[in-house]
Every structure is written in structure tokens, then in C-alpha cells.
C-alpha positions, -999 to +999 in steps of 0.1 A: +107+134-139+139+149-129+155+114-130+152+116-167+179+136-190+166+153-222+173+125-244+158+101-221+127+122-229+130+126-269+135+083-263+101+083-243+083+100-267+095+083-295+088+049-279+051+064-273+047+079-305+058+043-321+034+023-299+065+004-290+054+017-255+028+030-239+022+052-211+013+023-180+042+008-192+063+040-193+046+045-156+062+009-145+095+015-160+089+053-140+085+031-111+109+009-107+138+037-117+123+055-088+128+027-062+161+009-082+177+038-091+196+037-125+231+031-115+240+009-151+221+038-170+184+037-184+192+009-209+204-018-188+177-010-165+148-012-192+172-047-203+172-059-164+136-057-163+122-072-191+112-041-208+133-045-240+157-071-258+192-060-258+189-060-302+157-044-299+165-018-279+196-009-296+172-006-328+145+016-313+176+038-299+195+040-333+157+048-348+153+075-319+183+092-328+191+088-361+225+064-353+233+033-368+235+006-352+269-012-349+284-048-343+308-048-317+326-079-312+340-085-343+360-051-345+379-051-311+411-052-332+410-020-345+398-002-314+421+022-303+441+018-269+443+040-245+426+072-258+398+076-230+401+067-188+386+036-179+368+053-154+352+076-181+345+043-202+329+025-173+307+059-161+295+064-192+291+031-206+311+043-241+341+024-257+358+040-282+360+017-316+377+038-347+394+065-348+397+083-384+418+113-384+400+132-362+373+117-357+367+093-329+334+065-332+325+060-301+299+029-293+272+034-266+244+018-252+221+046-238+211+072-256+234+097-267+238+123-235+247+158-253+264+171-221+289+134-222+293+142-258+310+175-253+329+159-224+344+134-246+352+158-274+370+180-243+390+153-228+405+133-264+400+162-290+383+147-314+354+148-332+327+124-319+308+102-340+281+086-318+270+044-325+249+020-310+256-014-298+234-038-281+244-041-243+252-078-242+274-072-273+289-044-258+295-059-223+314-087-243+336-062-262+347-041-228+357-076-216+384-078-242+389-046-244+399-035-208+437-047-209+441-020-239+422+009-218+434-001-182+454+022-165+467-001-142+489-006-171+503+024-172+518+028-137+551+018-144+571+002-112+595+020-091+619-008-087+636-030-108+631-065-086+655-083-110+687-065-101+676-077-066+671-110-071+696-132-056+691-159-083+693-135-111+717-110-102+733-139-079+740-129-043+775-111-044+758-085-067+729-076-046+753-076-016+773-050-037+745-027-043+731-029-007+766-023+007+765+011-020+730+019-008+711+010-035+686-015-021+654+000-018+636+007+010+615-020+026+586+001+022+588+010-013+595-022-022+566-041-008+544-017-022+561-027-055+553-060-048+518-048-043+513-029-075+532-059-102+506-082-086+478-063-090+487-055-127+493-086-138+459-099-122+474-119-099+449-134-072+476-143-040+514-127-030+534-152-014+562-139+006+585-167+020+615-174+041+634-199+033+671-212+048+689-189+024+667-164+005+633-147+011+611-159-018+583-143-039+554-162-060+524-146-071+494-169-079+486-161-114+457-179-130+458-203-103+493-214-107+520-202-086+550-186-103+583-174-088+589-142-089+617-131-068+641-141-045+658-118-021+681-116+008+670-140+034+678-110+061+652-087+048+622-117+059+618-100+087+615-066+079+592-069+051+570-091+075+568-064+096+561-036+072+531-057+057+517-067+092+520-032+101+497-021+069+477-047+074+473-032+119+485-070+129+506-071+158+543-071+148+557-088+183+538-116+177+556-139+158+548-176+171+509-177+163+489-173+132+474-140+125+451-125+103+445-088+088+435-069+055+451-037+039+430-018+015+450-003-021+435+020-042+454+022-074+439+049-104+404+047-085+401+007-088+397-001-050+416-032-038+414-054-004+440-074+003+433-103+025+465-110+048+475-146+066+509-151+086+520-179+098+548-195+117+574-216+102+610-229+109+623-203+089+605-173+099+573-159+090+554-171+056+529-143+047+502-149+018+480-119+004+451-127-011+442-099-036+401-090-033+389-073-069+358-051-056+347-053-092+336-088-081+307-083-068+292-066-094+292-094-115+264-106-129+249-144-135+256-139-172+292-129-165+302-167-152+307-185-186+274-210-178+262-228-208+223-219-222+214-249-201+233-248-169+225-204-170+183-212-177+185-238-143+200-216-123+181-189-128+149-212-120+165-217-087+174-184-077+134-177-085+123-201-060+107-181-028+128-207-008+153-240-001+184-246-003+211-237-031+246-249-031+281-243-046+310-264-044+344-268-053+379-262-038+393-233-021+396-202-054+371-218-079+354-190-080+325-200-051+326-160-037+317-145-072+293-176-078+271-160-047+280-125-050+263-127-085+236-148-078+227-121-050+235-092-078+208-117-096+181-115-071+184-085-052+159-055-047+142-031-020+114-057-022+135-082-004+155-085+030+185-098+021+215-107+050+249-124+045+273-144+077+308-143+062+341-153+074+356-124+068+329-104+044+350-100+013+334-074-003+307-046+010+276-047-014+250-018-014+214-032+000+226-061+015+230-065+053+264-082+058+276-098+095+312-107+100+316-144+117+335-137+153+341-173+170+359-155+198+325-140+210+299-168+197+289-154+168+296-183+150+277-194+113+252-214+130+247-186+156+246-163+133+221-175+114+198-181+137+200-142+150+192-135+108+164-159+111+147-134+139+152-107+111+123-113+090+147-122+063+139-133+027+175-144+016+201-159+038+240-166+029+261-187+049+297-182+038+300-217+042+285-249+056+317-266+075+302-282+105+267-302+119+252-276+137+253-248+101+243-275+082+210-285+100+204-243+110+209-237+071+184-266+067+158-258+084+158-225+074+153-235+042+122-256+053+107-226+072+101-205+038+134-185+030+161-194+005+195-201+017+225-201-004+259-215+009+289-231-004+304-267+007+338-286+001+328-314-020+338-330-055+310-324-075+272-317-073+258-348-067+285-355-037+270-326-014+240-348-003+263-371+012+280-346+028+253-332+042+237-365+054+273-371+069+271-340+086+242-348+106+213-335+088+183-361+086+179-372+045+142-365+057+149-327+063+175-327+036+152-339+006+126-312+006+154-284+014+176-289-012+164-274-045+200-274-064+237-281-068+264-258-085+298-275-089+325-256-107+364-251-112+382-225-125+403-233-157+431-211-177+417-195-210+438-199-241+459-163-245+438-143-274+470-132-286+493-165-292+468-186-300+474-216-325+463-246-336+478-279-320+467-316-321+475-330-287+489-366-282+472-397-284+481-402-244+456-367-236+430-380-256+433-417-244+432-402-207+404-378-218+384-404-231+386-389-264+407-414-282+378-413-312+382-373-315+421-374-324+422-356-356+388-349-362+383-315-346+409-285-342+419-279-307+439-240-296+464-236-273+483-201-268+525-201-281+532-180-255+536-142-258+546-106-241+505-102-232+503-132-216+537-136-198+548-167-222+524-184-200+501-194-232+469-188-207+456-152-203+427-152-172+402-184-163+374-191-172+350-216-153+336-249-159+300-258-143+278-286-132+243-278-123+220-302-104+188-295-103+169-315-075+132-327-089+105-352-070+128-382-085+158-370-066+141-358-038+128-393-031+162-411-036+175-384-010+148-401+011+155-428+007+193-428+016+202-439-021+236-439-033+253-409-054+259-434-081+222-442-083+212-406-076+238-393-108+220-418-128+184-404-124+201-367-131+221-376-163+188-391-181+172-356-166+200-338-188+226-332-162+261-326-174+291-330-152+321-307-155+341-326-176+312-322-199+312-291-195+350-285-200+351-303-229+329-281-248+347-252-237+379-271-252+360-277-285+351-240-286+390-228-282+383-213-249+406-236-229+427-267-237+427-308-227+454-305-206+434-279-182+407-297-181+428-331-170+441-306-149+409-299-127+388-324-131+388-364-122+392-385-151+368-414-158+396-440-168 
């Protein structure tokens, strides 16, 4: 019992008392916190495993302790910024909502801990006044929240890049102030370039030498944007101080090479993911920055619809076959699988990973790093997992024969195997499969399912308007009847979101799910036209579909979704 606070006792016997539980089901719950642990707290545990309804539990807590019950989403405007950590927020699982005088409302999800109570009151000096929210509501509020309690924000940089910018400042100036000195060192000022990326949520740092200048983009919401350009004459040394943090070798300038720095900014842990490569102007270096909050996404965090989230949760149930993802290089594969392992994982089940490189560590899982140079390729790899008794098997990735008919026929010898592929869409993986070398026999009862997605910029909360977009983007949409019947947003462009007019992506999905009609076509070599046919009149949506609802909704705009997906014109 010494898992449980007081107040998770005073809940227990309420619950009891109530008949809302009783004591074999307190014994479970008992149970399953002994084995799980209770690292999101005691209500998204009880939520996790079916013991309550977000709603319901929030009202049996509220009951428990006397606290009303409170609506989150709709009052994220007047939350104020700033006034506790994140790391308190996200420990604790509180967000602060009003503050009146000196009293601070403070929104939780588990019952109200005395001892984080007095904490709170400590750190902000206020008077707390306790609420409950409902955990889903209160997930969705922290989402829009964050930028306002981030301290990320707060580190201000050491360097002012524009007075160093050769474009900006032009190139006498900067030639003046390194000739007085005033050029910062090398090493300060890639870990500049380090921090403004990370802040801005950037997801890759390209650093690039170019005939007269040494050129900076960061990769924000999947568009690159120039930053910076400096002194072509620094390339070099900045190459060498990242390759050095990153323990590549810095004589070695003629052949790609790979390597990975960790950052830890305000406790938020950071991998950055480091690539150099030749070119006839020296060496171009790209970054790509690894979130460890990732992987502790959950299913529910991707942005499925109802229908799309209800199928792949059927598949992830399934004790085995095969389960794809697809899409280009950053639409959002990685997180896809991390969650959809979040989703499924438990000491009940042996679950092991081959990445290339593993991205991010996760707790429980047994991860192996891909290492062509001594055999331990996918395919290898995955053989040596299927001698370990395992339940779950992820394959980075299925980019030749032999991984392709390994991953297959582990999936026909009882375990579920989830990987990702290079293709178009959902229905465009059994080809590629089939052209891969794996027999349409083996392939039709291994695969049980599809998931296609892109990643697409979200309209900025802050600048958002109301537009009507021109009769061309509907007529190439294939919305030419829609022009002027339904509102469409798109942001102005603003300080929060960098005048971009997007703020963060979202993703669009397609979701096959393969059933005895598909599974015969796969048979029978049919073609993806015929075999997209059968899954459209079994209520499969493609991820224009998809997209367009998102449009509809305000979350995103036409011109993104052009943007990412094929038109049907």
C-alpha cells in the first residue's frame, strides 16, 4: 500500500463507499500499479486501463474532495504565463488557469496531493485554489498552453547573429567588427545556433558553404528558412567545432560522416542527429534536432480522425502480422511507431526494436542499433530478435528484399511486426512489397494494415483570419462547388509565429485496413487501382480526404494540403 498517498486512500474509500468500485476491482487496479508503476499519476493510470472515463473520473474526484469540476479548453486565454516551471507543471500534472489577486486556480487531474499543494503555494506565493479537469481536456489545454510556460523561452541568446550577417549588416561591417574583435567566438556561436533552433522548434540546422558566404537555414515546420549568412572563412571552423561535439573525426574531410551531440537546455534533453558531407565548397553539415518528448507520445496525440484512431487501434491489438507506415523522409513515421509502441507496451510483452541509428531510448523496450560494417544489418538483425522469444518486432525500416521477406515471415510465424516503407500512399506498399521480392502468397496473410501520412503546417492560433481562396485552389482541389459556401482560416502572420502564418504541423492520415477481400486481391496479383476500389466502398479515406477535413475545421489551409498531397486533376 505504500504506493498509495493519503488522498489516494480517502479516493479509494470513497469509490468503495459509493459502490463506484469495489474491492476485486480496487485489487486489479492494486495490481497493475504494482507491475506498471504510476509514472502519469493514479488517474491516467485508472484512464489507461479502462477503469474510468476521463469525465467520470474527474466527477467522482471533484465528489471525493469537494472540488468543482472545471472546463479547460475554453479558458486558455486567460491562463497566466509563466507563473510555475514547466517541469513542475509536467511532474505534477497541474496548469495554472486564473489568477485573482492572490489567489492562484490551479487545474489538476489526480487528486489533490497536500504535500504538492504547499509546494505550489512555496514556489508562486499564492493562495491555491485547487480544480478538476478531465485528463483528455487537460492534455489538450497543456498543448496550447506550453509556449506560454516554456522556459526555453526565456533563455535569451548570447549573440546578436544579425550584426553578423553578411547580407544584413553587408560584408564591410562584419569585416569591421571582426578586425575590432567583436566576432564571437566559434564556440559560442554555434551553440547559439543551437539554442535559436531549438526554441523556435525547429526540426534540422543547416550549415552551408557556399562560394562567398557560409549560410544558415533552419527547417521550421518543414520549410527551410534562411537564417544567416556569415563569412565564408569561418566554414571551416565551425565544421570543426560541431564535428568535434558531435566526436567525428575532424581530418576527415573528403567522405561522409555521421555523429550525434546531446543538449540539455532547462532539463528538456535534446539529441541532435549530425550528417557531413563533401561538397565543392567545403563541408555542408545538417543537424537534425531529436525532441526526447517524442516518444512519449501517445496514439491519441497524432491528430487521427474517430475512424482512422478506432482502426488502428484494432491493429495494434492483433497478437500478430504486419503493420505499415509510409510517407517521405520527416512525415512523422518515428513518432507514428514510437506511439504505437507507447500504445501497446507492458511487462506482459517482449518488445525489441532494429534502428538505424535508435533515435530515442524508451524504458522496457530492448533497442539494437543497425551496424552494416559488422553484419548486423535489418534483415540480420531481425532474425537474431526472432531467437528472442519476442512478441513485438520493429524494423526501422523495410529498404531492401531480404528485410522485406525476414519482416514477412515473421509476421507469419505469430509476432507482429511494425516497420515503415517509402511509398505514396497506403495502398501503394503492396506493390512495393511484391516488387521487392516477397511472394503476394506470403504477403496476403502478413499484412494486416497500412498507415499513410504527411505532415502539414497548422494555421498560427494567434493571426488567424478568415480568407476565401481563389477559384484556381479550389478548381485544383477539386472543390470548385465549395467556393463560397464554407469559411476557410489562414494565419496574417504574427510575432508568435515568425510572420510565417503557420505555427507547428499537424498530420494528415490514411489508414488501410487489410480484410479477406483485400487479402484475396493481394493473391491474386490485382492492381492498386482495383485493390483502392474494394477499400473505398469498405470506408477507406485517402489523405486528401483527410486533409480536407482538417481544412474545413481551420486547422490547416488548401494550399498545404496541395502542398503535400497529389492532386486528382
Amino acid at each position: 500500500m505504500t504506493m498509495f498517498s493519503r488522498e489516494d486512500i480517502i479516493f479509494r474509500d470513497y469509490c468503495l463507499a459509493h459502490g463506484i468500485l469495489n474491492e476485486e476491482r480496487w485489487k486489479q487496479f492494486t495490481d497493475i500499479a504494482s507491475n506498471h508503476g504510476m509514472n502519469d499519476g493514479i488517474a491516467r493510470t485508472m484512464i489507461d486501463f479502462k477503469f474510468f472515463l476521463p469525465e467520470d473520473l474527474a466527477r467522482h474526484l471533484g465528489a471525493a474532495f469537494n472540488l468543482p469540476v472545471m472546463k479547460l479548453y475554453a479558458e486558455t486565454s486567460s491562463a497566466p504565463k509563466e507563473i510555475v516551471p514547466i517541469t513542475f507543471i509536467r511532474q505534477h500534472r497541474i496548469i495554472p488557469m486564473f489568477l485573482f489577486g492572490n489567489e492562484l486556480t490551479v487545474a489538476l487531474i489526480d487528486p489533490p496531493y497536500k504535500p504538492m499543494l504547499d509546494e505550489l503555494a512555496r514556489l508562486t506565493q499564492k493562495k491555491i485554489v485547487p480544480v478538476v479537469s478531465a485528463a483528455d481536456d487537460f492534455e489538450e489545454t497543456l498543448k496550447i498552453q506550453q509556449g506560454g510556460f516554456d522556459e526555453l523561452k526565456r533563455i535569451a541568446s548570447s549573440i546578436d547573429i544579425q550584426r553578423f550577417d553578411v547580407v544584413r549588416s553587408g560584408g564591410k561591417e562584419v569585416e569591421r567588427l571582426e578586425a575590432m574583435g567583436e566576432f564571437p567566438p566559434l564556440i559560442e556561436l554555434v551553440d547559439d545556433i543551437f539554442l535559436r533552433a531549438i526554441k523556435i522548434g525547429a526540426s534540422d540546422i543547416h550549415v552551408e558553404p557556399f562560394d562567398e558566404e557560409l549560410r544558415l537555414r533552419f527547417r521550421l515546420d518543414g520549410v527551410l528558412q534562411r537564417v544567416a549568412s556569415f563569412p565564408k572563412k569561418i566554414a571551416e571552423g565551425v565544421a570543426a567545432v560541431i564535428k568535434t561535439k558531435a566526436a567525428m573525426d575532424i581530418f576527415e574531410k573528403k567522405k561522409p560522416q555521421d555523429g550525434r551531440i546531446s543538449v540539455t537546455l532547462e532539463s528538456r534533453a535534446f539529441d541532435l542527429r549530425v550528417n557531413s558531407l563533401p561538397t565543392t565548397h567545403g563541408e555542408k553539415i545538417v543537424l537534425r534536432i531529436l525532441n526526447k518528448s517524442s516518444i512519449n507520445k501517445k496514439i491519441t496525440d497524432l491528430g487521427l480522425a474517430s475512424t482512422n484512431l478506432a482502426i488502428l487501434e484494432h491493429l495494434l491489438n492483433q497478437p500478430n502480422g504486419l503493420l505499415l507506415v509510409t510517407g517521405p523522409t520527416g512525415s512523422g513515421k518515428s513518432t507514428t511507431l514510437y506511439a504505437a509502441i507507447n500504445h501497446i507496451k507492458s511487462v506482459e510483452k517482449n518488445i525489441v526494436t532494429v534502428e538505424n541509428p535508435v533515435e530515442y531510448q524508451v524504458e522496457t523496450i530492448n533497442q539494437v542499433n543497425v551496424d552494416p560494417d559488422r553484419d548486423l544489418t535489418f534483415a540480420s538483425a531481425l532474425r537474431a530478435i526472432l531467437r528472442q522469444d519476442p512478441d513485438v518486432a520493429l524494423v526501422g525500416e523495410i529498404r531492401d528484399s531480404e528485410t522485406g521477406i525476414t519482416a514477412t515471415e515473421a509476421a507469419l510465424t505469430g509476432h507482429l511486426v511494425l516497420s515503415t516503407l517509402h511509398t505514396n500512399d497506403a495502398v501503394g506498399a503492396i506493390p512495393r512489397l511484391i516488387n521487392m521480392g516477397v511472394p503476394s502468397y506470403w504477403l496476403a496473410p502478413a499484412l494486416i494494415g497500412v498507415v499513410a501520412q504527411r505532415l502539414v503546417r497548422r494555421v498560427c492560433e494567434f493571426c488567424k483570419d478568415e480568407y476565401q481562396p481563389t477559384e484556381e485552389v479550389f478548381y485544383r482541389a477539386g472543390l470548385s462547388g465549395l467556393s463560397g459556401r464554407t469559411p476557410f482560416f489562414r494565419g496574417a502572420g504574427c510575432k508568435k509565429c515568425n510572420y510565417q502564418g503557420y505555427s507547428g504541423r499537424i498530420a494528415i492520415h490514411e489508414v488501410l485496413l487489410v480484410n479477406e477481400e483485400i487479402q484475396t486481391m493481394i493473391f491474386a496479383n490485382e492492381t492498386t487501382t482495383k485493390i483502392r476500389e474494394a477499400a473505398l466502398k469498405n470506408g477507406f479515406r485517402d489523405l486528401r480526404f483527410d486533409g480536407m477535413k482538417k481544412v474545413v475545421a481551420g486547422l490547416t489551409t488548401l494550399e498545404e494540403i496541395q502542398r503535400v498531397t497529389r492532386s486528382t486533376l
